[in-house]
N, C-alpha and C positions, 0 to 999 in steps of 0.2 A: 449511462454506463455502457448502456449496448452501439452504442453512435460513436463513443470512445473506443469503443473495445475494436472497431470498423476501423476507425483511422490507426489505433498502430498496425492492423493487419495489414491494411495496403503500404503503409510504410514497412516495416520488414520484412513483407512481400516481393520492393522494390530494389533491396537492396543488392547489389551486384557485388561477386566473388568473398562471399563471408564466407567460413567453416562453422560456425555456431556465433551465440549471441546469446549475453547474459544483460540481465534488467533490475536494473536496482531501482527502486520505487519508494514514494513519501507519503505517508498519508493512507489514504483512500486509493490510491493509483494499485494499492495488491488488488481490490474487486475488481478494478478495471483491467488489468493484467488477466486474472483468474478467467473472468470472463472471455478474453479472447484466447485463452488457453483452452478454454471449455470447448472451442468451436474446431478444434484441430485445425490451424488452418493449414493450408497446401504449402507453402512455405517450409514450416514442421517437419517436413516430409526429408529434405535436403538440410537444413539447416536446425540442428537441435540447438536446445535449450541447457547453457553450461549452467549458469547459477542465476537465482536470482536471489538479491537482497533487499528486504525490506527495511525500512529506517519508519519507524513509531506505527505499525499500520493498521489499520481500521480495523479493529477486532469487536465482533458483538454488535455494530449499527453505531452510530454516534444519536443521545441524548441534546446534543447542542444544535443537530441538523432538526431533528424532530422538533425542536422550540424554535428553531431560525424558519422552517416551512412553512410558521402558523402566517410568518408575513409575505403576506400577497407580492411586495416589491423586490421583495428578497427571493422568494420563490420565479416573478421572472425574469431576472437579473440573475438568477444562477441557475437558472433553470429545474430540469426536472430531476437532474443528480442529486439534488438536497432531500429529494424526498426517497430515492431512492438509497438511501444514506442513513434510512431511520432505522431503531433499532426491529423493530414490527418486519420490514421490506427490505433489511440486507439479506435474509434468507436465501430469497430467490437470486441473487447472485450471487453468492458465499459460493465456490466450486473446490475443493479439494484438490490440489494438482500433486502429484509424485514426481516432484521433483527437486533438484540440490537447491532448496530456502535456507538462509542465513538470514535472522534479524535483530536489527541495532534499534537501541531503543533509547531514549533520551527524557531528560526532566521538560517538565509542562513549561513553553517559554512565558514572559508576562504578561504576554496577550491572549493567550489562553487561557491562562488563568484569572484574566478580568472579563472577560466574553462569560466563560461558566459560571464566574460569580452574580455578572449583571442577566444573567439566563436562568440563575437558580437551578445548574445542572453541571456536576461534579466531573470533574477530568479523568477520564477512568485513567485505572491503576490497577495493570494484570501482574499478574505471577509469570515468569520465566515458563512454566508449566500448561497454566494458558494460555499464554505467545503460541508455542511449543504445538498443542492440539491446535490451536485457529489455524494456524498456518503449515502445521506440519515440516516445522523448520526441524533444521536436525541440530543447529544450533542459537543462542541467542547473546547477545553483548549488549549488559547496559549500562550506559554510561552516565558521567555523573552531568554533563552540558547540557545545558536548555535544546530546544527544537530550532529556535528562530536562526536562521541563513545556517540550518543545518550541512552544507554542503560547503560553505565555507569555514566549518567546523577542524582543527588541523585534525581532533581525535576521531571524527565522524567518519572523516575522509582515510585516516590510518586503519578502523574498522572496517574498511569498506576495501582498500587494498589489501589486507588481509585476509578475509571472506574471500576475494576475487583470486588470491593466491595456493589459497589452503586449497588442499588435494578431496576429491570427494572422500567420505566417508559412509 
């Protein structure tokens, strides 16, 4: 996560004549985001942060990362993010950011829900309430489509221009 959190810095670091920059994120990529929020980077300084929107994001640690770590080839083949992914160890990167979070949330695609099955570890399923405090979104939309090629999603992508639209609050 902290090796992640490194490379978008020097990318939006690098970035030439922007006024701000907003970050929509899948997954696991809010800790990775939080993180290099966490680190102020000098960028931040000239170029704020409009929105960011998350789509399904890692609330709590993921249960499926802590059973996929127990294997060694999995573990170095995805390295050390998996482990850092468990519920025990998202702690230490979990950062609270004050800032415009908007998040989209979406049904478990089939592959998630054969992964959790064949791992005997259930797909969480938060309340709009606990999105809300994990992330300190000011708002949440969830919808009724699967996760899978979320971004090719027409409703995902309408959620997301939306969010990118709406005035802060």
């Amino acid at each position: 996560i902290k090796e992640q959190a490194e490379q978008i810095t020097t990318l939006v670091g690098n970035l030439k004549e922007i006024s701000s920059v907003s970050f929509i994120t899948y997954g696991a990529s809010n800790i990775i985001l939080e993180e290099m929020i966490s680190r102020q980077p000098n960028w931040l300084k000239n170029t704020p942060i409009n929105k960011i929107i998350e789509i399904n994001p890692l609330i709590n640690g993921s249960k499926i990362c802590q059973k996929l770590s127990s294997f060694s080839l999995l573990r170095f083949v995805l390295g050390k993010m998996l482990s850092d992914l468990t519920p025990d160890n998202i702690k230490k990167f979990h950062h609270k950011i004050a800032l415009d979070i908007r998040v989209i949330t979406t049904q478990p695609s089939w592959l998630q829900k054969l992964i959790s099955l064949l791992l005997v570890a259930k797909c969480p399923k938060h309340s709009i309430e606990e999105i809300k405090t994990w992330c300190g979104a000011k708002s949440v939309k969830a919808l009724s489509v699967t996760s899978n090629r979320a971004l090719q999603s027409a409703s995902i992508s309408d959620a997301i221009a939306y969010f990118l639209s709406e005035n802060k609050s």
